[in-house]
N, C-alpha and C positions, 0 to 999 in steps of 0.2 A: 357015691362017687359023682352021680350028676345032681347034687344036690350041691358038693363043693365046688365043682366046676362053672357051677351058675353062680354062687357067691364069688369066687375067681373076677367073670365076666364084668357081676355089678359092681364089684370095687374098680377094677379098672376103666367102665364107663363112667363111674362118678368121677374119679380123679381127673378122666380127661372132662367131662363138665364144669368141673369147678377151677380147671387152666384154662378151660376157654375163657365160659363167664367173668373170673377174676382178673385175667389178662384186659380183657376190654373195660374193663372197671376199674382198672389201677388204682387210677389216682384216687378213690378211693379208699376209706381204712375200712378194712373187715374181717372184726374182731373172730376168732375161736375164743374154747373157754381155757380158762388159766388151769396149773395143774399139772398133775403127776399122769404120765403114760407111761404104760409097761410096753414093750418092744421085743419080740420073742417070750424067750422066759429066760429072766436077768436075773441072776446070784446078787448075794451080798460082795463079791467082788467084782459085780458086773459096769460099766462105766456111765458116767451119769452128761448126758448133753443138755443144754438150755438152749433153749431159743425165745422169740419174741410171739405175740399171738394174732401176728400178722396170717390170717387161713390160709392162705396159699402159700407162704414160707412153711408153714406145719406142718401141711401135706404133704410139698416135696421133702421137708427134713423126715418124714417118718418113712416115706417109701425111700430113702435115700440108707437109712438104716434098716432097712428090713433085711433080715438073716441075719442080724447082729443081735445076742441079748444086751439088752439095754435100758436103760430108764431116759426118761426124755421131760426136763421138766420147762413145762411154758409159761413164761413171766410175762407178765400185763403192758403193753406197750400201744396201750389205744389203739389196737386194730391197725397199726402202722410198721411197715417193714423195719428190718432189724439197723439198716445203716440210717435211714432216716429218721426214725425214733431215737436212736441213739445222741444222733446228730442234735437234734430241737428237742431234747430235754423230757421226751417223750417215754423212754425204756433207760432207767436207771438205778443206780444204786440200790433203791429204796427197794423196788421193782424184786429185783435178782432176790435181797437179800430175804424179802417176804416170801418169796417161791419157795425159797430153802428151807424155812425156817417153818412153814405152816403146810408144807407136801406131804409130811410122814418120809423124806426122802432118807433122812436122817438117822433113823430105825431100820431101813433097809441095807443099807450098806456099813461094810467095815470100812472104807477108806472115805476122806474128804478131798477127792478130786474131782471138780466140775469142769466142762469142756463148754465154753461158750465159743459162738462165732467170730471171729476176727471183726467183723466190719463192727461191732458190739463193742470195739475199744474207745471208741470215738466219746463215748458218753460214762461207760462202767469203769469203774476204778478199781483195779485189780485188788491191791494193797488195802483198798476198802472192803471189801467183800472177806479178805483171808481176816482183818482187824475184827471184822463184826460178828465173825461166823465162824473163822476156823476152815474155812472150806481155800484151799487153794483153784486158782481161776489158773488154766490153763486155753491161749487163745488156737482154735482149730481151725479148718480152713474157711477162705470166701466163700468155694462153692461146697454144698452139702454133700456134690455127688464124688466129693474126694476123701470124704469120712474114712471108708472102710480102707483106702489108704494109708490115711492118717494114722488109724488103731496100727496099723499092720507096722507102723515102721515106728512104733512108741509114742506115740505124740511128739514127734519132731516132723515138722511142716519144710516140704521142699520149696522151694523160690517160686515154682509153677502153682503149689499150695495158697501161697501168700499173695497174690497180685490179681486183681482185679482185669477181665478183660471184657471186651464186647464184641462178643460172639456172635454168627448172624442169627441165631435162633434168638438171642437177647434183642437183636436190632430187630426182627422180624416182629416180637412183643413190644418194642417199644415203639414203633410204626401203627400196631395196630392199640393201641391205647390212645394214639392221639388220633386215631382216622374216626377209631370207634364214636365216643362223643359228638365230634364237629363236623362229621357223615350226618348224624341223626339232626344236629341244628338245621344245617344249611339245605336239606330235606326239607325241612318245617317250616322256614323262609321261602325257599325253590316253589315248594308247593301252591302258595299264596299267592307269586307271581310267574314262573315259567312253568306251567303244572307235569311239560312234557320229559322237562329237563331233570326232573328228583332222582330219578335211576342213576341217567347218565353224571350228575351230579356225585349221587353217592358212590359210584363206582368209580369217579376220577380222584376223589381225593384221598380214596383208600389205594390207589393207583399210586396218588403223587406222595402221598405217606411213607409206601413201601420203597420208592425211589431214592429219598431224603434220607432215609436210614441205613438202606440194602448198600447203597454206595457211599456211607460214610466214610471206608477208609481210604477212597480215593481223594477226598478233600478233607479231612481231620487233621493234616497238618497245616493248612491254610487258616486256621482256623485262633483270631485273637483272642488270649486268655486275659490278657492286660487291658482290653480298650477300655475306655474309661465312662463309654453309654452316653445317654441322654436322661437328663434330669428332670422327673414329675412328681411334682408333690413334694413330700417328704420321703421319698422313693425314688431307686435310682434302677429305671427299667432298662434291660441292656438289649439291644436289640444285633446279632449276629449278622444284621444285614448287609453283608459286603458280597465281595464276587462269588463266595459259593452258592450259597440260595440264589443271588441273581441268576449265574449259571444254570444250578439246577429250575431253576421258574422259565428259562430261555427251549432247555432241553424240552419240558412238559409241552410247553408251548406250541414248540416243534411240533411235537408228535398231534397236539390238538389243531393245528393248521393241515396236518397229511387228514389224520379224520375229517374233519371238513371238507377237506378234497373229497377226500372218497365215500362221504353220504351227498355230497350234489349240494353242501350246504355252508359253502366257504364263502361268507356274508362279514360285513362291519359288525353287525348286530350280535354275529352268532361268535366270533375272538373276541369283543369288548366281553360278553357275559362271562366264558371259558377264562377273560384274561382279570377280571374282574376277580370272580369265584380264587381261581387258583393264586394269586398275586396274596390276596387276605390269610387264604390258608398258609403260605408259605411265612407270611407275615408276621402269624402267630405262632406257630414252631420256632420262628426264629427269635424270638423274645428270650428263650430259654435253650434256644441248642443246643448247647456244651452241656445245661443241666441236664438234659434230658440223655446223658450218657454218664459212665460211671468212672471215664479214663478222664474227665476236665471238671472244671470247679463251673458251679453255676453263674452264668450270667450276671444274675441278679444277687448273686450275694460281693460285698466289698472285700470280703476276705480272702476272694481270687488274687489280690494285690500283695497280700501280704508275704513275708518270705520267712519259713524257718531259720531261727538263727541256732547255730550248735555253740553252746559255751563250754572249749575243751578242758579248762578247768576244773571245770565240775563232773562232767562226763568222766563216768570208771569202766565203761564197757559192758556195763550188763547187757546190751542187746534186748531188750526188749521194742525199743523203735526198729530196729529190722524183724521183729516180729511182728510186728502190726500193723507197720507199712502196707496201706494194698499198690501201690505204684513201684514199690522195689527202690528206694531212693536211698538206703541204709547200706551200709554192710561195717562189721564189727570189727575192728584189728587184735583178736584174740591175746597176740604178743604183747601189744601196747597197750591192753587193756582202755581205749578208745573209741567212737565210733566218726565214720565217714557219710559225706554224703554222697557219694557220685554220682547219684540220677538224679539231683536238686530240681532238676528239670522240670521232670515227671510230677512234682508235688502238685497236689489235690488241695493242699489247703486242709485237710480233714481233720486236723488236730489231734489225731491219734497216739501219735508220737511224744506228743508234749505233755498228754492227760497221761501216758502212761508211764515215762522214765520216772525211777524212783527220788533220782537225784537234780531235778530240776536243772536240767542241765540243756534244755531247751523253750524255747520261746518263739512270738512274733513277733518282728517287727513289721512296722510300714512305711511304703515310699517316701514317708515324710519323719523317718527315725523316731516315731515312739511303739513304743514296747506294749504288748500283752503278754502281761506274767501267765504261767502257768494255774494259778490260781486262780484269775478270773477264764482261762481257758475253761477250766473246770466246773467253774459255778456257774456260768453264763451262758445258756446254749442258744443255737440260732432258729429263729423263726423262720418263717415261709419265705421272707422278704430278704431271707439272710441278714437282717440284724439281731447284734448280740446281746439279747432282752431277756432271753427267759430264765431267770435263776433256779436254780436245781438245790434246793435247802438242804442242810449236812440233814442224816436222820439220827 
């Protein structure tokens, strides 16, 4: 008994080790191994989930199933989370269709139904995977911790299933992925010339980090999805910097002018450093704001601009883009066999929609009326820089 209770212990102090560690290391890929996990003890009619082998996607997907039999099989996605592999050409077709096919998964069970994750639409090609394999792709929820839901009500995903949100524990990680990093630089800088300052340094912009993100929904809808940036290079860097960072840099500011007061040390020398320090930081968050959340299109990609077009024509109503939609932009007219768009709004840009309807009945266009077929949605995925470079080869 205290032998189980101590394995109990260390699986659960590893797991939270590897959500700290991996949280501050985000933006890094790191990789698990590919492959077949058993989950409980799963039958031949037991349900079979994929994910990507992003380690900290794995982790939570496996404690997220646990008391569920199951089989859990994890496709190769360069150590890169599921929506952004899927995204940049990174976790695809090819991906899925090898897991399946070289797991032994396929000996274990009587049925071919796989459960992949919604945000996994963006890159995987459903109708490709059922073509190549036989295996039908059914897509499950954004968050992992809605699975056991999910089973419960057949695999049919409620609206709250389907939509992507930002949570303050997601903003809480996504604060401390950018503090973590650029705390350690400006440390190593700080060190060299203020040697007094590296604490107080590292502790204000894990401060002004948590500020920027804790309060995003106060200013998220100030927030341009359209501006059109400033142009370097061959790169089009977008910089978020209008009234809210300014505001939020004014607020910090504030509070770094009372501190001052109240260490005796409210000096030109000592607000130019604090205003210097936190102005840069602010600076470089704002390069990427909106990416750096999961409700807006990044900055820096051009395909912020682009607008879903619905070709009623074509469209028969299958419903699949209200399945896969993470913003809820869809909804189907059953009767009319149709679909809507009513939250056009809310679009992400994420091409999900377009990669997955059977009948091409959706597309891009851009502010300037030319078209991105479905098919290069398809084969073209985007890079870091959000351009549409990386081709994805049929296999």
């Amino acid at each position: 008994m205290g032998g189980l209770l101590a394995q109990i212990i260390m699986n659960r102090l590893k797991y939270i080790i590897v959500n700290i560690v991996e949280t501050l290391l985000r933006g890094f890929p790191f990789p698990s191994k590919t492959g077949l996990i058993k989950i409980g003890n799963p039958g031949r009619d037991s349900p079979v989930f994929l994910t990507c082998n992003y380690h900290l996607t794995v982790e939570r997907v496996k404690r997220a199933l646990k008391g569920i039999d199951c089989y859990l099989l994890v496709a190769n996605s360069r150590g890169i989370n599921v929506w952004c592999a899927a995204t940049g050409g990174h976790f695809t077709n090819h991906d899925v269709i090898s897991v399946l096919k070289t797991s032994g998964i396929e000996k274990l069970v009587n049925h071919r139904n796989v459960v992949l994750p919604q945000l996994a639409a963006t890159g995987i090609e459903s109708s490709v995977i059922k073509k190549k394999t036989g295996w039908k792709v059914h897509w499950g929820p954004v968050y992992a911790k809605d699975v056991p839901a999910f089973l419960k009500n057949m695999f049919i995903k409620t609206k709250e299933m389907r939509e992507v949100r930002f949570p303050l524990m997601q903003r809480i990680e996504m604060a401390a992925m950018w503090a973590f990093p650029f705390s350690i630089i400006a440390s190593i800088i700080t060190f060299h010339f203020f040697r007094d300052m590296v604490l107080p340094v590292a502790t204000f912009l894990w401060i002004l980090s948590l500020l920027i993100f804790i309060s995003f929904p106060l200013y998220s809808k100030w927030l341009n999805t359209k501006k059109k940036g400033t142009s370097f290079s061959k790169y089009t860097i977008i910089f978020d910097f209008g009234r809210v960072p300014l505001i939020l840099w004014g607020v910090f500011m504030f509070f770094i002018a009372v501190y001052g007061i109240l260490i005796s040390n409210f000096t030109s020398g000592f607000i130019f450093r604090w205003g210097l320090v936190s102005f840069v930081f602010v600076l470089l968050i704002s390069i990427d704001l909106m990416g750096s959340t999961p409700v807006y299109k990044s900055g820096l990609h051009e395909d912020r601009l682009l607008k879903v077009i619905l070709d009623e024509e074509k469209c028969r109503g299958a419903g699949m883009c209200e399945q896969v939609c993470p913003r809820d932009c869809y909804e189907v007219d059953k009767s009319r066999h149709i679909a809507t768009m009513p939250g056009a709004d809310k679009c992400v840009q994420c091409g999900a929609c377009i990669v997955q309807c059977p009948f091409d009945a959706l597309y891009f266009k851009s502010p300037k009326g030319e078209v991105l077929a479905p098919e290069t949605v398809r084969r073209f995925k985007l890079n870091l820089m959000g351009k549409r470079l990386v081709k994805v080869e049929e296999q």
